[in-house]
C-alpha positions in Angstrom: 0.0 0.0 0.0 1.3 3.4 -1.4 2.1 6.3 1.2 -0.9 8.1 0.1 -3.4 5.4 0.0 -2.2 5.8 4.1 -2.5 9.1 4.5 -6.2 8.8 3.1 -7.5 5.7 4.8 -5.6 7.7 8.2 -8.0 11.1 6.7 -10.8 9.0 6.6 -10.9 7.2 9.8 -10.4 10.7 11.4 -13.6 11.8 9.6 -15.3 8.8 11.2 -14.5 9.4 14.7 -14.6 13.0 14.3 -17.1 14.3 17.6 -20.0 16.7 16.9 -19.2 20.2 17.0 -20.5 23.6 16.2 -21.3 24.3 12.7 -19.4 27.2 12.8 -16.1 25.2 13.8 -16.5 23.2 11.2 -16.6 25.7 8.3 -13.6 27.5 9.8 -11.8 24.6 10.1 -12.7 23.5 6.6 -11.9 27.3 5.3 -8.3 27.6 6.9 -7.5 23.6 5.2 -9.4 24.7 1.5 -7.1 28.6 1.9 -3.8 26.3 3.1 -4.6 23.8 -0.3 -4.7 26.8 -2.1 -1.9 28.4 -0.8 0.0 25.3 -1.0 -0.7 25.1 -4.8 0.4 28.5 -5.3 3.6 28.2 -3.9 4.1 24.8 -5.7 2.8 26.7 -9.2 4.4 30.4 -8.5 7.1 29.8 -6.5 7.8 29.3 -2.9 10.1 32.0 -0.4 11.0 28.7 1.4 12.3 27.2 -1.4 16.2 27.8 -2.6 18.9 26.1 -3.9 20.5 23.9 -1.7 23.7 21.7 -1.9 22.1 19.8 1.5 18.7 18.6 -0.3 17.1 18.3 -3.4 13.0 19.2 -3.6 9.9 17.1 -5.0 9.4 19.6 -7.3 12.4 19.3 -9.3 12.0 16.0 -9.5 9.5 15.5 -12.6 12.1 17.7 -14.7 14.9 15.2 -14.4 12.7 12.6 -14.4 10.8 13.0 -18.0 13.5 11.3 -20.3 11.8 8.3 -18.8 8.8 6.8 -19.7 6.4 9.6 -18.6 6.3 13.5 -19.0 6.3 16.1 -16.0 2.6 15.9 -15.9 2.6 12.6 -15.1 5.5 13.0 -12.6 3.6 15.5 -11.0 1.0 13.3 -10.1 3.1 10.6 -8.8 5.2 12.6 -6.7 2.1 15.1 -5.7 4.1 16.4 -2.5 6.5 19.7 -1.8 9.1 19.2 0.6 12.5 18.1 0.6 13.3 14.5 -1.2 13.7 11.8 1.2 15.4 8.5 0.9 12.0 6.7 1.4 11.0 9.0 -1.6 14.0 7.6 -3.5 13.1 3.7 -2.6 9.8 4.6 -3.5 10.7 5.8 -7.2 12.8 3.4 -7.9 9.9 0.9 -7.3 8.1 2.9 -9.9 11.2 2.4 -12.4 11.5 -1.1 -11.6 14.9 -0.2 -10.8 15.3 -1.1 -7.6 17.0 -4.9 -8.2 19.4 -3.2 -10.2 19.9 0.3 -7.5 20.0 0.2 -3.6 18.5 3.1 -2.2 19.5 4.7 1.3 17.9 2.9 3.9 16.8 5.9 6.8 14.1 8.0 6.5 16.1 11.5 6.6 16.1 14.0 3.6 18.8 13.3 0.8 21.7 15.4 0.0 22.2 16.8 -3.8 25.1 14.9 -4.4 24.0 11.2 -2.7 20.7 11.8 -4.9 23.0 12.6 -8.1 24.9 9.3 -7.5 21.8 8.1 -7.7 20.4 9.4 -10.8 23.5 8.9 -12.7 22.5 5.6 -12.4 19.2 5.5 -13.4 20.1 7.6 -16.3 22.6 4.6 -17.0 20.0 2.7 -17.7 16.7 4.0 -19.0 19.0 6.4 -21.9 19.7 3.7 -23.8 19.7 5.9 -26.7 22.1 8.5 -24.8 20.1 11.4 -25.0 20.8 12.6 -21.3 24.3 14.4 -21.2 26.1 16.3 -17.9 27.9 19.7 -18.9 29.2 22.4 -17.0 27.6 25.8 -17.9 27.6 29.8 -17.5 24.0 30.6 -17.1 23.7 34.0 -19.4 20.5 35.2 -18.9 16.4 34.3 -18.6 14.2 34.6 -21.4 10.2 33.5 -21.5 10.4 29.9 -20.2 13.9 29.0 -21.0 17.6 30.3 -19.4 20.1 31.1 -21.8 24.1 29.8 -21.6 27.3 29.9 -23.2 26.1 26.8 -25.0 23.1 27.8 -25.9 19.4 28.8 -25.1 17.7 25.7 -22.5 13.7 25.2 -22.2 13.2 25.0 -17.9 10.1 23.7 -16.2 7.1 25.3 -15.0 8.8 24.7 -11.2 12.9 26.2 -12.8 10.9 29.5 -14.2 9.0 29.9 -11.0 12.0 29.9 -8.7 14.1 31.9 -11.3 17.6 33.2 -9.4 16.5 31.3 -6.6 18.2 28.1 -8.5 19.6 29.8 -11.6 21.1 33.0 -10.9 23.0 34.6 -14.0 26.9 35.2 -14.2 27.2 31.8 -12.4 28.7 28.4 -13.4 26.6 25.5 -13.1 26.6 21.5 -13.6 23.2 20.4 -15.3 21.9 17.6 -16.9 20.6 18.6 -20.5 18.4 16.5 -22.8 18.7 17.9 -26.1 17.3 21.8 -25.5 16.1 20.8 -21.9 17.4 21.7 -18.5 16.1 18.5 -16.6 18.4 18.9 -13.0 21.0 21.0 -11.8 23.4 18.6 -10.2 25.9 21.5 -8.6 27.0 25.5 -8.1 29.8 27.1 -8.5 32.0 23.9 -8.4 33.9 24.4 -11.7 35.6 26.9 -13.4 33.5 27.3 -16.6 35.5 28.5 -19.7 34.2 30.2 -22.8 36.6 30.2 -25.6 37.1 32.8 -27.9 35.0 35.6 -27.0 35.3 38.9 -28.3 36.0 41.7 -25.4 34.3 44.6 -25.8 36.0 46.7 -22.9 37.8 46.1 -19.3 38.0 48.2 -16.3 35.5 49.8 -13.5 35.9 46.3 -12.3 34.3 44.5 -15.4 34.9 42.7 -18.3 33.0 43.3 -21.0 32.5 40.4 -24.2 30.5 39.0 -26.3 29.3 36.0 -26.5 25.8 34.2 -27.7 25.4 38.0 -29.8 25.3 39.6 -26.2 27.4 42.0 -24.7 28.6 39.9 -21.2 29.2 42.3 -17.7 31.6 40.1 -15.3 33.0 41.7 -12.5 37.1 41.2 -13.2 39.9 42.7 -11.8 41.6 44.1 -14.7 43.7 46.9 -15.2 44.9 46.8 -18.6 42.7 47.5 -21.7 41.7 44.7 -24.0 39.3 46.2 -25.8 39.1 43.9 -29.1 41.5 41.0 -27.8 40.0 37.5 -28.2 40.5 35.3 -25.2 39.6 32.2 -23.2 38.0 33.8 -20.3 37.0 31.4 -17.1 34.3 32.2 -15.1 33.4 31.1 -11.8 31.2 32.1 -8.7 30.4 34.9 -10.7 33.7 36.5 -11.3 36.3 35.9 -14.3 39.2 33.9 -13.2 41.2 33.6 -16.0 42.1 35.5 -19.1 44.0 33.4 -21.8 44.4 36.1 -24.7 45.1 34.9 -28.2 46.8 37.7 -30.2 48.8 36.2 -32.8 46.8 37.9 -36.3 47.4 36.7 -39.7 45.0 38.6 -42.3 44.3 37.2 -46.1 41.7 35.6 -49.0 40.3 32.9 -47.3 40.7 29.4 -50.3 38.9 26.9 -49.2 37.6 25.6 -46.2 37.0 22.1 -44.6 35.5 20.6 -41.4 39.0 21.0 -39.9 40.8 23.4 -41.9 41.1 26.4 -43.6 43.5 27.3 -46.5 44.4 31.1 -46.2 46.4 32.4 -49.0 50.2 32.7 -48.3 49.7 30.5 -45.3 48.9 27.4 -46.6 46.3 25.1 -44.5 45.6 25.8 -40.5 44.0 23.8 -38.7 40.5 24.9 -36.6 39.6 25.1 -33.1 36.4 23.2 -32.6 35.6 26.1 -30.7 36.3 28.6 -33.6 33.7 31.7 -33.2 33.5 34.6 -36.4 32.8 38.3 -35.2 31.6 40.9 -37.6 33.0 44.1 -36.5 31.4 46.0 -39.5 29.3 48.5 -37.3 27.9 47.3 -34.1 30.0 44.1 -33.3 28.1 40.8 -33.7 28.8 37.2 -34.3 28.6 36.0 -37.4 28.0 32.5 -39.1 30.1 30.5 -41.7 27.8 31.4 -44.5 29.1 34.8 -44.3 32.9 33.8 -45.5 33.4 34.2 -49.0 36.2 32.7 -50.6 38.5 34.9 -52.7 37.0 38.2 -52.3 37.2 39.2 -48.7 40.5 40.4 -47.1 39.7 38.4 -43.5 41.6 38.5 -40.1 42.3 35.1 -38.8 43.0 34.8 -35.3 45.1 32.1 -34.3 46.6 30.2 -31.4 48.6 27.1 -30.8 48.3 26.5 -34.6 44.6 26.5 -34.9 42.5 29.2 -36.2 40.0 30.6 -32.9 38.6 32.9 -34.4 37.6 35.2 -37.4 36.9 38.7 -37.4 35.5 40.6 -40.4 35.9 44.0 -41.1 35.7 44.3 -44.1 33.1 44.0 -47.1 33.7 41.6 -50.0 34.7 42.8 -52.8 33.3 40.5 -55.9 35.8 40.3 -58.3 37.0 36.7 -58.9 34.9 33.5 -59.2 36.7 30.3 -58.5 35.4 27.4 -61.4 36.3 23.5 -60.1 37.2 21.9 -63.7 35.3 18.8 -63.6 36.8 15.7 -65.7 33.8 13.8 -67.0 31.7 14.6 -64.5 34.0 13.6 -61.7 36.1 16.2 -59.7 39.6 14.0 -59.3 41.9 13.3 -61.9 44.9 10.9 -61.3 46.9 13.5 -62.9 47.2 17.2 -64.1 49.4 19.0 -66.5 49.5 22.0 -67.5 51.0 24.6 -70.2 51.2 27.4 -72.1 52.5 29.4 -74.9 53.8 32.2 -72.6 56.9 31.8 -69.3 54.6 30.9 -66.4 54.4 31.9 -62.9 54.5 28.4 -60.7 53.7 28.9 -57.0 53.2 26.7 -53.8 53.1 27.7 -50.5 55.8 30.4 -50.3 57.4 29.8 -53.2 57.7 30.8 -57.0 59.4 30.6 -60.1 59.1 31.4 -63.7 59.4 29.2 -66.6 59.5 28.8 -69.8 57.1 29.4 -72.4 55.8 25.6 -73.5 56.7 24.3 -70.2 54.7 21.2 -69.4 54.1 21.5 -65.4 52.4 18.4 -64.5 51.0 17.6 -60.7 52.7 14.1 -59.9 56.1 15.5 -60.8 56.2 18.0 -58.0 55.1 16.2 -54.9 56.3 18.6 -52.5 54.2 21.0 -53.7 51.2 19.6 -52.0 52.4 18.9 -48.2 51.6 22.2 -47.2 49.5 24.2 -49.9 48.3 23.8 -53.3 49.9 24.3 -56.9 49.1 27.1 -58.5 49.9 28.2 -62.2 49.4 32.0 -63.9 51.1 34.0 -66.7 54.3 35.7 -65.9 52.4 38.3 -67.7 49.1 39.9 -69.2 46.4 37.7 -69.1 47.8 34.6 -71.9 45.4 31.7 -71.9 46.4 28.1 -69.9 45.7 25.1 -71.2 45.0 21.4 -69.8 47.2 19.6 -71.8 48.6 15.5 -71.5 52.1 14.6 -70.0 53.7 15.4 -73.5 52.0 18.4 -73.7 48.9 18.4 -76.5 46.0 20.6 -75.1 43.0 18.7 -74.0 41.0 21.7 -73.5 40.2 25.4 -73.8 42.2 28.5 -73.2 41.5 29.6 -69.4 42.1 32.9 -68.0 43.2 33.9 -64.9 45.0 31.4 -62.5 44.9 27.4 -62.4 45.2 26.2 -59.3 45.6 21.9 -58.3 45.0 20.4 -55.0 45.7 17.2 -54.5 43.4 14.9 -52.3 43.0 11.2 -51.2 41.0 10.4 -53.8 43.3 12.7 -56.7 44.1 15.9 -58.1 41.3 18.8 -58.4 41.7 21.8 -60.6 40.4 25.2 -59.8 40.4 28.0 -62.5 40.3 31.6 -60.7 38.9 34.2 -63.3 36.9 37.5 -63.4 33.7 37.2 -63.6 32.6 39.3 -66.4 35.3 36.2 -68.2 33.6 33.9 -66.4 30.1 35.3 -68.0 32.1 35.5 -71.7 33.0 31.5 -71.1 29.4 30.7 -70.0 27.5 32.1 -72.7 28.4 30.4 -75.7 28.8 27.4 -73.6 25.0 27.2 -72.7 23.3 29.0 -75.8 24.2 28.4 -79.4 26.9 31.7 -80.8 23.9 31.6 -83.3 21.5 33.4 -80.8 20.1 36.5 -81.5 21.9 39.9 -80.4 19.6 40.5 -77.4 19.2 37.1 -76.5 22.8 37.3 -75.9 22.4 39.7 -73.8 20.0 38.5 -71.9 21.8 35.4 -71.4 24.6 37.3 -70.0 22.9 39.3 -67.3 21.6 35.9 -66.3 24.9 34.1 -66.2 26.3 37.2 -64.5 23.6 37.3 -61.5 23.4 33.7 -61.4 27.6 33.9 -60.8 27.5 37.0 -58.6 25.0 35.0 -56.3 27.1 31.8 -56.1 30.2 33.8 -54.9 28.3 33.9 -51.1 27.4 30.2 -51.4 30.5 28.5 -52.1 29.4 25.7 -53.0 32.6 23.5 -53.4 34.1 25.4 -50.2 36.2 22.2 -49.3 37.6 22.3 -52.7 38.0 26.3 -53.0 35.6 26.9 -55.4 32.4 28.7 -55.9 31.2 26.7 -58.7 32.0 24.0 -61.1 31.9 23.9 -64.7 29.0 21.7 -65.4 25.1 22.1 -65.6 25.2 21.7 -61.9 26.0 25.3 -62.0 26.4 26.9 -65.5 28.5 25.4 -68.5 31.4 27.5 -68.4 34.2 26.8 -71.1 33.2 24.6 -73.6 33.2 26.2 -76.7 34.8 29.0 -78.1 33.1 32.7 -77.5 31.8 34.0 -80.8 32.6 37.8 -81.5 28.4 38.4 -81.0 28.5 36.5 -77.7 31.8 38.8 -76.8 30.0 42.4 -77.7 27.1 41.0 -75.6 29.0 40.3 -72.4 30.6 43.9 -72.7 27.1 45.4 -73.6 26.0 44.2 -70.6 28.8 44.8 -68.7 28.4 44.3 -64.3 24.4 44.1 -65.3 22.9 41.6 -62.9 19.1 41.5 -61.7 17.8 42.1 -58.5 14.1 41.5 -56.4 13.3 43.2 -53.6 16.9 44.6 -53.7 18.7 41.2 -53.4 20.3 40.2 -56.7 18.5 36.8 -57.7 19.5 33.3 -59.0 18.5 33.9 -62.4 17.1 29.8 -63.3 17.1 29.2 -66.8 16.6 25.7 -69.1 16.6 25.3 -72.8 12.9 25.2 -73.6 9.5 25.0 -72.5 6.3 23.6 -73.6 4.8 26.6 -74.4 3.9 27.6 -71.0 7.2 28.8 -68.3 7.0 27.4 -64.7 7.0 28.7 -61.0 8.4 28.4 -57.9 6.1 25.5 -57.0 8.2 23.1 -58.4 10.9 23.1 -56.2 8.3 23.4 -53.2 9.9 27.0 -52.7 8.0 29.5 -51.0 7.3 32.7 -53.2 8.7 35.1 -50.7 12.3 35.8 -51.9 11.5 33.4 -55.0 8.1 35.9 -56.0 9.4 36.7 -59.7 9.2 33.2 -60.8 6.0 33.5 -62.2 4.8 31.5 -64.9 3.0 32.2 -68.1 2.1 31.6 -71.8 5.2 31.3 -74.2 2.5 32.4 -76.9 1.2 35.0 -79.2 -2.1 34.9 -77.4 -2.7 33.1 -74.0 -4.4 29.6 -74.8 -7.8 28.5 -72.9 -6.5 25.3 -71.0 -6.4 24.4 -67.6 -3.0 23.1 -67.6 -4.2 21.8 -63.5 -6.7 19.6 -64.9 -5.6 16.1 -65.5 -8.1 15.7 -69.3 -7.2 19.2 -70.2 -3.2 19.0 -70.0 -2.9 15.7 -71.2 -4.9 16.6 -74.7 -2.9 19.6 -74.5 0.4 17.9 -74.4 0.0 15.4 -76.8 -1.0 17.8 -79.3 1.1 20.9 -81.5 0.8 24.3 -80.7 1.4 26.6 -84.0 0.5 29.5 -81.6 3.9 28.7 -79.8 6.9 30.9 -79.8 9.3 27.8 -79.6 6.7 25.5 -81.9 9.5 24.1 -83.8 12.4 23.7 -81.4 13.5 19.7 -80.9 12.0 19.6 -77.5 9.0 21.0 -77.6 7.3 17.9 -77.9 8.5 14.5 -77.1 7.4 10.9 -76.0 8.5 8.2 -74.2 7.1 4.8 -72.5 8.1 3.5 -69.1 8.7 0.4 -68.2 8.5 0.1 -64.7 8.1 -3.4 -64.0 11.2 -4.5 -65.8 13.3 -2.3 -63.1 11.9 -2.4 -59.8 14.8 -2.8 -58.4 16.4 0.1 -60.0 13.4 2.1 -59.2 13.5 1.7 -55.9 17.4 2.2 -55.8 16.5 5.8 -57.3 14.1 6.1 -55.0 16.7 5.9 -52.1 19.2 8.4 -53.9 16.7 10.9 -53.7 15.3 10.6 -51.1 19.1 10.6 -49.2 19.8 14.1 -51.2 16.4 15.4 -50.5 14.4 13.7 -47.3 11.7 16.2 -47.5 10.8 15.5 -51.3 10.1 11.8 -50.9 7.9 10.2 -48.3 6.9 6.0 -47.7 3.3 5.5 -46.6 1.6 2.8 -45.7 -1.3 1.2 -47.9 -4.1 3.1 -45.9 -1.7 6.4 -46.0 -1.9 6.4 -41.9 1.4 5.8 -40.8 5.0 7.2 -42.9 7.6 4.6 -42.8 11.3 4.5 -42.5 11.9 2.9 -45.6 10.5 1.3 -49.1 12.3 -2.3 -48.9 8.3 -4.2 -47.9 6.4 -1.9 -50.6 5.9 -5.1 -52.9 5.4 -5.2 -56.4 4.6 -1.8 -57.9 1.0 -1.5 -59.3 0.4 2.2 -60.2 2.1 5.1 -61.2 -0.6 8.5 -61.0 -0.4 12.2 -60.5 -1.3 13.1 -57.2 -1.4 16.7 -57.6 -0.2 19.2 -60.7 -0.2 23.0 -60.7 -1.6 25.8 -63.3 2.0 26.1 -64.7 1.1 22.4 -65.8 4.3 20.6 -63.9 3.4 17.6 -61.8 3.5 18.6 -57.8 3.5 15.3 -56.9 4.1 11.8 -58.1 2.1 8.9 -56.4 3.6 5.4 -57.1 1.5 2.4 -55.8 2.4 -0.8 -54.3 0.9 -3.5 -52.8 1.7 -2.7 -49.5 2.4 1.1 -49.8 2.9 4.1 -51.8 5.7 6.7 -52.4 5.1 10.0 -52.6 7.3 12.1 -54.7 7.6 15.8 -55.1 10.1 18.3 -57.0 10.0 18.3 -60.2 14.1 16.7 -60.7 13.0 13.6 -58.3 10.2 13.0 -60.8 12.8 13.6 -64.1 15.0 11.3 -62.6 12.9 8.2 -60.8 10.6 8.0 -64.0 13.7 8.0 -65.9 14.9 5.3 -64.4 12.4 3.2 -66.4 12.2 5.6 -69.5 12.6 3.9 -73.2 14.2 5.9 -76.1 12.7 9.2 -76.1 11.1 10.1 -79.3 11.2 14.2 -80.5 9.5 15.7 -82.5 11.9 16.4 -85.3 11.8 12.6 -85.7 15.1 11.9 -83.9 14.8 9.7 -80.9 17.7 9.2 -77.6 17.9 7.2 -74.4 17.7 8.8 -71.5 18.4 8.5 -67.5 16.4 11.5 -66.9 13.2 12.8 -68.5 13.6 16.1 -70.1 11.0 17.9 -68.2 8.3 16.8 -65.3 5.2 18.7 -67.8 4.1 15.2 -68.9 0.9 13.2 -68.8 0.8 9.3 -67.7 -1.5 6.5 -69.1 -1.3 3.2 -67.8 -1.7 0.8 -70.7 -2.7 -2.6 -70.9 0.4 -4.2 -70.5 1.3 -2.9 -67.5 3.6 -0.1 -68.8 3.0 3.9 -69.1 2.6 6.1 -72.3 4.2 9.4 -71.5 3.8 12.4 -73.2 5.7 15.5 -72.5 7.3 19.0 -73.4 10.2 21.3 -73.0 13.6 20.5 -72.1 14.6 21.3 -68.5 12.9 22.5 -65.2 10.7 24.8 -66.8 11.8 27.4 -63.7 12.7 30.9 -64.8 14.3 31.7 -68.7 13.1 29.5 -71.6 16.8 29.8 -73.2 15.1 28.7 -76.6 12.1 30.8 -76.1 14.6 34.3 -75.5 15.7 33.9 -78.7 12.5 33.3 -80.3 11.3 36.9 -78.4 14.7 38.6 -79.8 13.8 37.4 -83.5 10.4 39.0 -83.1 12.0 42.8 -82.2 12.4 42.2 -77.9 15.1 43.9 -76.4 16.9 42.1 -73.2 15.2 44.2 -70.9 12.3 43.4 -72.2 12.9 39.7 -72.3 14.5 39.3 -68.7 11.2 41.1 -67.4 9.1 39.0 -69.0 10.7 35.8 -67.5 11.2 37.5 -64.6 8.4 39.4 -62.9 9.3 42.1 -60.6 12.6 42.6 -61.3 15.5 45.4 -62.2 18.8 45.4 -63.4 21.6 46.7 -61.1 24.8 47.2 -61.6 27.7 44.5 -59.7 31.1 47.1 -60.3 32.3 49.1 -57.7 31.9 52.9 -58.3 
């Protein structure tokens, strides 16, 4: 029998002995016990004056926070332990009963309240146990500040209990160190006080003296009372804090400033220095204006003179204080789609600059410099190869020198990795825009589609330089259609004049310069946002519309209406006789299942969101697709007015898998594609459909007749239909506002 069931049989056979009194005693008596429940509730709810932190006990009420990692919540805690008061032993035999715990941990035998630390001992154990999953960690912390429901620390912001927010300072005073246990963004218990030093590296000090020390830290400007005479205003430091007072101030104030090449998970390669190594702790301060911390995202590679603070050989922290400067776009060179080679060489009909690390020489015009010949380049830095001087093309060329590639501007640089070599061309970008335009539209084009293809390779560069997307291998972009083809064919003399005409021109929305998408055609109708499930927000001027003389009167949602549209021409079409504007295809899903699926899994690993595994009722998700079964139906779930499919259902026997984004649909329906048939008459396999504006029919054989148009994602500039808008009298302005809606062009140069 439970310790309350006690108390209330006790209650009750109180009641039944109780003698006959006055009325009036009675409801006094039974007014002071229903104000002293009341009162008692408050102070459990609100707060209690009694109640304080204490090394010597531990109270019922913080129990339920440490306690809900286990099988039930603080709610249900609450009930179970429904008393306030200090924790006492018998409480702790009592819950370990409850646990089922208690073959496996001996509880104190008397009957006397239990200290913090004997109770700790304790709940290490259980926490032993019951986290199988480790969830439950113990870290030493500087409590910050309090915000609605939650204290903030040097580690981070930590939701409290309804009993920790009552009490406030009473348990969790600011300035002071602390020893908690921490599940994920909870504070469940606070184990200890003021028993370690607690140290927060590399913080930024505002100012010292008046008996304070003044940093940042968590993008808050830290008061700690310090005895400090000298002035470290802007000196980064490890600075220990305990009982409310710094202890310690380890100052790092070694400096080296430079472009910042390419960073890793555990390194950085800073120009003229080579590779350094990171602190795990490593913080970045912007001191542009008001000083704040800043994120990672905020490097950019080549263009930004940044201050690298480092100690013991490890870089602890960055400071910026200066803006970047977007001048040079770093291009990886992919071979064949990969980005290793097993070898690079190098020449040109000019001497050459070779530099690694520290060092440089000249050589000779013709010189073949080739990467497994000069394997001391690479211990510390990376090879890199110029012009002695002007601005003389470089070629990638074969161990005996003949050129296996275009001219390249600007520098080459090779790194050489685990898995091989990787080329990085550093150019301007307004060459970068000249080497990208004939490379993704034929020199054919018109004038103004020229153009307009440049402002869109320009903006679509410009905005890559702040994403650095090959970071780890110090470059913005590669040289693909990942990014933009870049190199590949020659520049014409029109595509040349059209880069210059156009000259730092980039478009902006909302006065953020965009990624200007663009494909090679569409189907007569452009697409949206929608299908990349983006939100319209920042991404408002992809709007889509009628490639058309005349809008047509179809409701390209409708599952009838599109499909008769599809499979039919369109005279009224600007693009009506490009290749792609109609095509075909059948699927032939059943012979690749377990391809399918294996697509499936790519996909879904590169975008989790996009693909989701239900079961046959659609009640429950699943983890995975291995016990769908046999495949049985392949339908649109949901298409939008621009005509693209939304979302792909594909049904098995014991599930269905729900795909969305237009590229996951490409490439899963590809997987089981046939030759695709254009409308020119030619015909081409395929691993990925050309667009996701297709109809499906199953037919009676168990495969799919698709019918589709347009070549690409649809999103943004119809490549093909530009330069059908240019050969009717549109200028580039005129174009690029068409495609995109809302938008202006700016200007990129410096004044």
């Amino acid at each position: 029998m439970g310790k309350r069931q006690i108390r209330e049989n006790n209650m009750g056979q109180k009641r039944n002995k109780r003698s006959i009194g006055s009325r009036r005693n009675f409801y006094v008596l039974a007014g002071i016990l229903i104000l002293g429940a009341a009162l008692a509730l408050v102070l459990t709810r609100t707060g209690d004056s009694r109640i304080m932190y204490s090394d010597d006990c531990v109270w019922r009420q913080e129990v339920p926070s440490m306690m809900q990692f286990t099988y039930y919540d603080i709610a249900e805690w609450e009930e179970k332990l429904p008393d306030s008061g200090k924790l006492k032993n018998s409480d702790v035999a009592e819950l370990l009963q409850q646990l089922h715990l208690e073959e496996y941990i001996s509880a104190p035998d008397d009957r006397g309240n239990i200290s913090r630390a004997e109770w700790f001992a304790i709940y290490e154990q259980i926490v032993s146990i019951l986290d199988d999953r480790e969830t439950v960690r113990r870290s030493h912390v500087l409590l910050l500040s309090w915000e609605e429901g939650a204290v903030v620390t040097n580690e981070g912001s930590l939701s409290v209990s309804e009993f920790f927010a009552g009490q406030k300072e009473k348990y969790l005073e600011p300035m002071h160190t602390y020893e908690l246990y921490i599940q994920e963004d909870r504070l469940l218990g606070i184990v200890s006080r003021d028993s370690e030093e607690v140290v927060i590296p590399n913080g930024y000090i505002t100012s010292s003296g008046d008996g304070e020390l003044r940093f940042l830290s968590g993008n808050q400007i830290l008061a700690i009372p310090a005895d400090i005479q000298e002035d470290l205003a802007g000196v980064v430091a490890d600075i220990s804090v305990q009982k409310g007072s710094v202890t310690r101030i380890g100052k790092k104030e070694e400096k080296i400033t430079g472009k910042l090449l390419s960073v890793s998970d555990s390194h950085m390669e800073i120009a003229g220095y080579g590779q350094v190594a990171l602190d795990p702790a490593l913080k970045l301060y912007s001191l542009q204006g008001e000083v704040r911390e800043a994120s990672m995202d905020q490097l950019i590679l080549e263009n930004m003179d940044i201050t690298f603070v480092v100690a013991e050989g490890q870089v602890s922290a960055i400071l910026l204080e200066q803006s970047a400067v977007m001048e040079n776009i770093r291009v990886l060179l992919l071979s064949d789609g990969s980005i290793f080679r097993s070898d690079v060489s190098i020449t040109s009909d000019v001497p050459l600059v070779v530099e690694h690390h520290q060092n440089a020489e000249t050589l000779g015009a013709n010189t073949i410099i080739t990467a497994s010949a000069m394997p001391d380049a690479f211990q510390e830095s990376w090879l890199a190869v110029r012009p002695a001087e002007g601005d003389a093309p470089l070629y990638l060329s074969d161990a005996q020198g003949n050129r296996i590639s275009l001219g390249y501007s600007g520098t080459l640089e090779v790194r050489q990795y685990p898995e091989g070599f990787a080329v990085v061309n550093v150019v301007d970008l307004e060459t970068y825009v000249k080497g990208v335009l004939t490379s993704e539209v034929p020199s054919d084009f018109g004038f103004e589609a020229l153009c307009a293809q440049a402002v869109c390779a320009r903006s679509y560069g410009y905005k890559q330089l702040a994403g650095s997307g090959y970071s780890q291998y110090g470059a913005h972009v590669d040289d693909s259609v990942n990014y933009q083809v870049y190199n590949k064919q020659e520049p014409s003399e029109q595509a040349l004049q059209a880069a210059d005409a156009t000259k730092g021109e980039v478009l902006s929305f909302q006065g953020e310069i965009i990624e200007t998408y663009y494909y090679s055609t569409s189907f007569g109708h452009t697409g949206d946002y929608q299908a990349w499930n983006l939100e319209p927000g920042a991404y408002g001027y992809l709007v889509g519309d009628w490639l058309r003389s005349t809008p047509a009167e179809v409701d390209l949602s409708d599952e009838a209406s599109f499909a008769a549209y599809i499979q039919q021409p369109d005279p009224e079409c600007y693009e009506q006789n490009i290749r792609y504007f109609r095509w075909n295809t059948v699927l032939h899903p059943q012979d690749v299942q377990d391809q399918l699926l294996q697509t499936i899994r790519s996909r879904k690993k590169i975008q989790p969101d996009a693909i989701h595994y239900y079961s046959k009722d659609l009640t429950q998700e699943l983890d995975s697709p291995s016990g769908l079964g046999t495949l049985e139906n392949i339908a649109v779930g949901a298409r939008n007015a621009s005509g693209v499919i939304l979302e792909l259902q594909m049904w098995y026997e014991n599930g269905m898998v729900q795909v969305t984004s237009e590229y996951n649909i490409r490439a899963i329906l590809g997987t089981a594609a046939s030759d695709v048939n254009y409308q020119d008459g030619s015909s081409g396999s395929v691993t990925l459909l050309p667009s996701a504006y297709i109809s499906i029919t199953k037919l009676e054989d168990g495969n799919y007749q698709v019918y589709g148009g347009g070549y690409g994602h649809g999103i943004g500039m119809s490549q093909n239909g530009a330069n059908q808008l240019a050969g009717q009298g549109w200028k580039y302005r005129d174009i690029l506002n068409f495609f995109y809606r809302g938008t202006e062009i700016s200007s990129c140069l410096l004044e």
